[in-house]
C-alpha positions as CSV (number, residue, x, y, z in Angstrom):
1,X,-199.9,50.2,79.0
2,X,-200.7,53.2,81.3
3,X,-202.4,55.9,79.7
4,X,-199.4,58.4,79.5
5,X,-198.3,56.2,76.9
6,X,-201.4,55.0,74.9
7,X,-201.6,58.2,72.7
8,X,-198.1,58.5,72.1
9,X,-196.8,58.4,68.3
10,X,-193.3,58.4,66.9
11,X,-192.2,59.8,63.3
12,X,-188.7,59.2,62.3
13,X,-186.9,62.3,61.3
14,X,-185.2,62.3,57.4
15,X,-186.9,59.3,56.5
16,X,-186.8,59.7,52.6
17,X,-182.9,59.7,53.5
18,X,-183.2,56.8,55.5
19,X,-185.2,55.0,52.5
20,X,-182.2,55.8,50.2
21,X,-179.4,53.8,52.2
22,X,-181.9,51.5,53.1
23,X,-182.2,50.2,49.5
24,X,-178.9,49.7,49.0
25,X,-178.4,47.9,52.2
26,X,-177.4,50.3,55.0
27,X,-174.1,50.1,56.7
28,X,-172.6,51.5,59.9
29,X,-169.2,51.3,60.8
30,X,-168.1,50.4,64.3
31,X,-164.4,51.4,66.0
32,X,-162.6,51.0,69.2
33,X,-162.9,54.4,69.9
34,X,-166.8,54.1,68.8
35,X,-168.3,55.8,65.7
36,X,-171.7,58.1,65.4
37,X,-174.1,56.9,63.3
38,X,-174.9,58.9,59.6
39,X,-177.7,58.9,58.7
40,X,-178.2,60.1,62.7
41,X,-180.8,58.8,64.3
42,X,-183.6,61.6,65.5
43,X,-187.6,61.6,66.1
44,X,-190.5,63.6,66.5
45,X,-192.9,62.5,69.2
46,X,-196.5,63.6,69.9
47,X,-199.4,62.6,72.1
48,X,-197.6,62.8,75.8
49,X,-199.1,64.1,78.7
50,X,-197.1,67.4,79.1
51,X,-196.7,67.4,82.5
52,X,-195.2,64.0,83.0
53,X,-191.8,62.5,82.7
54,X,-190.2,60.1,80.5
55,X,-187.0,58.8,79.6
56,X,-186.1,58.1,76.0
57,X,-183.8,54.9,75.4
58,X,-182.2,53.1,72.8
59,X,-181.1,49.7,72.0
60,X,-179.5,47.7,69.2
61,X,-181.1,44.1,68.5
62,X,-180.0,41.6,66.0
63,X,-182.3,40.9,63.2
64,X,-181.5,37.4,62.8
65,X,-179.3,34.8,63.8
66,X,-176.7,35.0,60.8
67,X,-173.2,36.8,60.2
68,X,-173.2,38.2,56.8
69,X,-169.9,39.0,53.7
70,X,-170.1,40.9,51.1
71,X,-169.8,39.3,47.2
72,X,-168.0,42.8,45.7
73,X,-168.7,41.1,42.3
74,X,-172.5,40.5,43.1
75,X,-172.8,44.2,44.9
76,X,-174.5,41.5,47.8
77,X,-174.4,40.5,50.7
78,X,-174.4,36.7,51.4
79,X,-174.6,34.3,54.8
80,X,-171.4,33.4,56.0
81,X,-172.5,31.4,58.7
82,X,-174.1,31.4,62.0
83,X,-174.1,34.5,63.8
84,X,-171.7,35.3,66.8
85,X,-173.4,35.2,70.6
86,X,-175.0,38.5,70.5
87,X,-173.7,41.0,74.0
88,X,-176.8,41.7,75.0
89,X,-178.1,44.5,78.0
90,X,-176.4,47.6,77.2
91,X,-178.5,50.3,76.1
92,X,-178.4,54.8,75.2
93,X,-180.1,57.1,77.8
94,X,-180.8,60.1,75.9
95,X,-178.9,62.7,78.1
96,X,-182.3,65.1,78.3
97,X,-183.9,61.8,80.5
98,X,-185.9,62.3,82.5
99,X,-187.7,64.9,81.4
100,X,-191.5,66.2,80.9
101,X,-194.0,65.6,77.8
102,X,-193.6,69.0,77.0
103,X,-190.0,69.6,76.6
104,X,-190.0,66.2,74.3
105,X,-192.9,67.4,72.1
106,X,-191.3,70.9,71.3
107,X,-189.0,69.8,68.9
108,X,-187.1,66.9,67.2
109,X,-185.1,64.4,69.5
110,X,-181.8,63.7,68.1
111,X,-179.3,60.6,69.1
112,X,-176.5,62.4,67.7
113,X,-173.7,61.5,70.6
114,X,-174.5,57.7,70.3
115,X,-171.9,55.9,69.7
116,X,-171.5,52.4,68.3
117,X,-168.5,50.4,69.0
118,X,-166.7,46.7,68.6
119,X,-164.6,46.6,71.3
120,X,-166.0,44.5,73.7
121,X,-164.4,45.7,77.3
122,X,-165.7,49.2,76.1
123,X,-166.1,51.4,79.1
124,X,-167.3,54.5,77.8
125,X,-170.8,53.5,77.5
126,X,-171.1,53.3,73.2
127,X,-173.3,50.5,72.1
128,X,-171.4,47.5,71.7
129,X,-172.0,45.1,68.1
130,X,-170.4,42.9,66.2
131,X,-168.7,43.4,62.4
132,X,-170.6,41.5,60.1
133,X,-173.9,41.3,61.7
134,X,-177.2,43.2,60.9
135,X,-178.8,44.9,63.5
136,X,-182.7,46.9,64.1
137,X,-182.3,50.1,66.4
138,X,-185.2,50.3,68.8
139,X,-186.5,53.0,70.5
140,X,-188.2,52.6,74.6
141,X,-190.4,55.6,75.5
142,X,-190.5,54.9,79.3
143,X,-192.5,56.6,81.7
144,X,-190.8,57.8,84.4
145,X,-192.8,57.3,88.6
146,X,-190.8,56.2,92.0
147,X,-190.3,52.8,90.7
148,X,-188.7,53.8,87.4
149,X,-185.1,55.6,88.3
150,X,-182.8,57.1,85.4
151,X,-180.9,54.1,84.0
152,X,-178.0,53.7,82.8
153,X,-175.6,52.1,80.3
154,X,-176.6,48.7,81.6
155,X,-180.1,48.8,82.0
156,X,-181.8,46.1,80.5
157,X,-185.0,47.1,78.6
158,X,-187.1,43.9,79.5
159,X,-186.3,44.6,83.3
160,X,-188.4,47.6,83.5
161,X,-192.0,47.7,84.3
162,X,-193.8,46.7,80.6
163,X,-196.8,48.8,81.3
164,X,-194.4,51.5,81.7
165,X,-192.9,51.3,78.4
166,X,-193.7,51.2,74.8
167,X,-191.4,50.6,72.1
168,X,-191.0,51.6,68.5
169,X,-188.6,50.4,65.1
170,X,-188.4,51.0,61.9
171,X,-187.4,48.7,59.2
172,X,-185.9,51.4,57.3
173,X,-183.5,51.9,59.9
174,X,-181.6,48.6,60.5
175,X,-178.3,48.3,58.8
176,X,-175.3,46.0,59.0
177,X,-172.3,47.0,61.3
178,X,-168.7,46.7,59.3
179,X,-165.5,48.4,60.2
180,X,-165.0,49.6,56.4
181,X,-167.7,50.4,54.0
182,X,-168.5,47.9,51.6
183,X,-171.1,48.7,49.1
184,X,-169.5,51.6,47.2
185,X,-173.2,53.1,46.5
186,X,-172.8,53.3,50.1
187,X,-169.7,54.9,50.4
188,X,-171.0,57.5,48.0
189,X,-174.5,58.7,49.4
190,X,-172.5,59.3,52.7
191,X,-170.0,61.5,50.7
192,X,-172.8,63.0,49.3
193,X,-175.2,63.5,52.5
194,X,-173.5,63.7,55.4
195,X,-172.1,67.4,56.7
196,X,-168.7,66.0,58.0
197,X,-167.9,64.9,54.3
198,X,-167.3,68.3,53.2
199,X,-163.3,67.6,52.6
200,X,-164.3,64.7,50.6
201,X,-167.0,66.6,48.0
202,X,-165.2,69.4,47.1
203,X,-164.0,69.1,43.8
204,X,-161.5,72.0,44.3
205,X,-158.0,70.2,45.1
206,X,-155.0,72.3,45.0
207,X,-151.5,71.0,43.8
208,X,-152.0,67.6,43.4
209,X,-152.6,65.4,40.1
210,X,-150.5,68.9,37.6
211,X,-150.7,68.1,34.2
212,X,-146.9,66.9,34.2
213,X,-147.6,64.3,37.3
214,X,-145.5,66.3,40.0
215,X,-146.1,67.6,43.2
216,X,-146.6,71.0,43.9
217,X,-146.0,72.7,47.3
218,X,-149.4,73.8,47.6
219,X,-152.4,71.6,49.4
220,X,-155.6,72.1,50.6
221,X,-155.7,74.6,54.0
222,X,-157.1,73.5,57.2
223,X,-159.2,76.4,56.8
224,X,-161.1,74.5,54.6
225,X,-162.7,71.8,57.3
226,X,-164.3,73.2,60.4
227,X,-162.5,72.4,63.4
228,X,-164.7,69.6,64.4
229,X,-164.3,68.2,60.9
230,X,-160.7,68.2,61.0
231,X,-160.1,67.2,64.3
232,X,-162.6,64.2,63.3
233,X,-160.5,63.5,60.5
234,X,-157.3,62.9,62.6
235,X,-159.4,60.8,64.8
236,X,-160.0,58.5,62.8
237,X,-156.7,58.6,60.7
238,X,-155.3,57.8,64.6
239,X,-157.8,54.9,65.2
240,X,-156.6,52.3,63.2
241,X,-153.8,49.8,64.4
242,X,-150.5,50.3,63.2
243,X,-150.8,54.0,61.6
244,X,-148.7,56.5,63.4
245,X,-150.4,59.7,65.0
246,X,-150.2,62.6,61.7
247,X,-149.2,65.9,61.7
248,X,-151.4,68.6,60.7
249,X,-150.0,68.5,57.7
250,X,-150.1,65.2,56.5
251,X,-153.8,65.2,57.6
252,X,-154.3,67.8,54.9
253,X,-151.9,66.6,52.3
254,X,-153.7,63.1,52.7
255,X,-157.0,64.2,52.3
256,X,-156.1,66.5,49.3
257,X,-154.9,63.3,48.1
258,X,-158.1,61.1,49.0
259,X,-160.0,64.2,47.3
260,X,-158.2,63.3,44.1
261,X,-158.7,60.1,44.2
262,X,-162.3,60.2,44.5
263,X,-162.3,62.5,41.9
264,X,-160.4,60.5,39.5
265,X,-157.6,62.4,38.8
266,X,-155.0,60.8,41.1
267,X,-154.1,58.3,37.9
268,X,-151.7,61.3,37.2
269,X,-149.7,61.5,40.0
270,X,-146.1,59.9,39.9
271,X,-144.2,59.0,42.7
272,X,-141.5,60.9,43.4
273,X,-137.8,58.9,42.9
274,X,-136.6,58.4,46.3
275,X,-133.3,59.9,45.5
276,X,-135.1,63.2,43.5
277,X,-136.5,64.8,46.6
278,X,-136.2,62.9,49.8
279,X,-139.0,64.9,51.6
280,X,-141.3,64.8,48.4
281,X,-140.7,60.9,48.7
282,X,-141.5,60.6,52.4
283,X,-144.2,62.6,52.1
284,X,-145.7,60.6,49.0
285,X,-145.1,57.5,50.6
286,X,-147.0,59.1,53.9
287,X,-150.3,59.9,51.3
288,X,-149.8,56.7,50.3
289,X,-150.3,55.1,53.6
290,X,-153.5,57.2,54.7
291,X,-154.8,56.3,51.5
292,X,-154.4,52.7,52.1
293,X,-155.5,52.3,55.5
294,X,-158.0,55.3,55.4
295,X,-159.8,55.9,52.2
296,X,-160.5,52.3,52.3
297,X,-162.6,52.7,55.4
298,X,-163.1,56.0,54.0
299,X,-162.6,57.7,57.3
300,X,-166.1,59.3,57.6
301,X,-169.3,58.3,60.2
């Protein structure tokens, strides 16, 4: 190891959050369209020599050879079998690489555009694993001469110079990739934890669940997500098979209605009689829909 790198230490950012998933059994979803991770991924770094450059990377590793299911009426998750061939080699440049010791050291490195994905001919560079399979993110601090050049999506860690490189993981950190959350303890520290889950924790829901079961025409504004919430919202609404691309409007109605849910008090609502209202019933049977295919997965990172 050359000496720009013997001194270096790495402290993982949010850890006492990271503990709490991790004893439950963390999970990450993975899309098509590739999903950040929550709890996001960021480091603190001392001990580099400010004046020269490294590169920050990031892989994803399996921890073992199994594929995993989960027993809902153990709250467990149990071997299902051999684990599928792992696609190895593809790997996240942090986007400040290359860049000096200094500029690393003066504040927290986050890996917040990472994206992780399941579709295998993924082009857009997202970090590619497989549903069902538990994985260790690991962490290359690479320093960066003529013979090291700025990689890229397929750069494979163990073809750069090892002197050059020194790696770091930590167990708290690996979690199991699924496309829909399974562990419901899961489900809820990431309602509870994560910024983007706003829609989801606000106990205020407007015109839905009335003491007499109906409908009112009243739902939750859009003024109530950011614009990056709510565009993130119809995303992934949009990014399962077979749903239809929402309105506006049915984005809010349906999350007023996954809101409710959570909540408890959707038991009261009623479905409109197809023949009483024929835009109350379409747009019932619309909720409906979005809570099927999206609360499940619960349509947040």
């Amino acid at each position: 190891m050359v000496s720009q790198l013997s001194q270096v230490q790495v402290d993982l950012e949010m850890k006492p959050l990271w503990d709490e998933f991790n004893q439950f059994g963390t999970e990450m979803i993975v899309t098509k369209a590739g999903r950040r991770m929550f709890p996001t991924y960021q480091i603190r770094v001392n001990g580099m020599d400010p004046l020269t450059k490294y590169m920050f990377i990031m892989d994803f590793i399996p921890v073992d050879n199994k594929r995993y299911r989960y027993a809902f009426h153990s709250s467990k998750w149990l071997v299902a079998g051999k684990a599928d061939p792992n696609i190895s080699g593809r790997v996240y440049v942090h986007p400040d690489s290359p860049n000096t010791g200094d500029h690393w050291m003066k504040q927290a490195i986050s890996f917040d555009r990472l994206k992780l994905t399941n579709n295998i001919m993924d082009k857009h560079g997202h970090i590619i694993l497989t549903s069902m399979h538990k994985y260790q993110p690991r962490l290359h601090v690479v320093v960066c001469d003529e013979d090291v050049h700025n990689s890229n999506t397929e750069t494979r860690i163990e073809n750069l110079q090892s002197e050059l490189v020194r790696s770091f993981a930590f167990k708290e950190t690996q979690f199991m990739a699924v496309t829909a959350y399974q562990n419901h303890r899961i489900t809820q520290l990431k309602i509870a934890s994560n910024p983007f889950a706003k829609g989801f924790r606000d106990s205020e829901v407007e015109g839905l669940a009335g003491g007499n079961g109906n409908y009112s025409n009243s739902y939750r504004s859009k003024e109530a997500l950011t614009n990056e919430q709510f565009m993130q919202l119809q995303d992934n609404m949009n990014m399962f098979s077979g749903v239809p691309t929402c309105s506006p409007n049915d984005v809010e109605s349906a999350l007023s209605m996954m809101t409710s849910y959570y909540n408890g008090d959707i038991q009261n609502v009623e479905m409109p009689a197809p023949n009483d209202n024929q835009s109350r019933y379409l747009r019932y049977q619309t909720q409906q829909h979005y809570l099927n295919n999206i609360y499940s997965p619960y349509a947040i990172p």
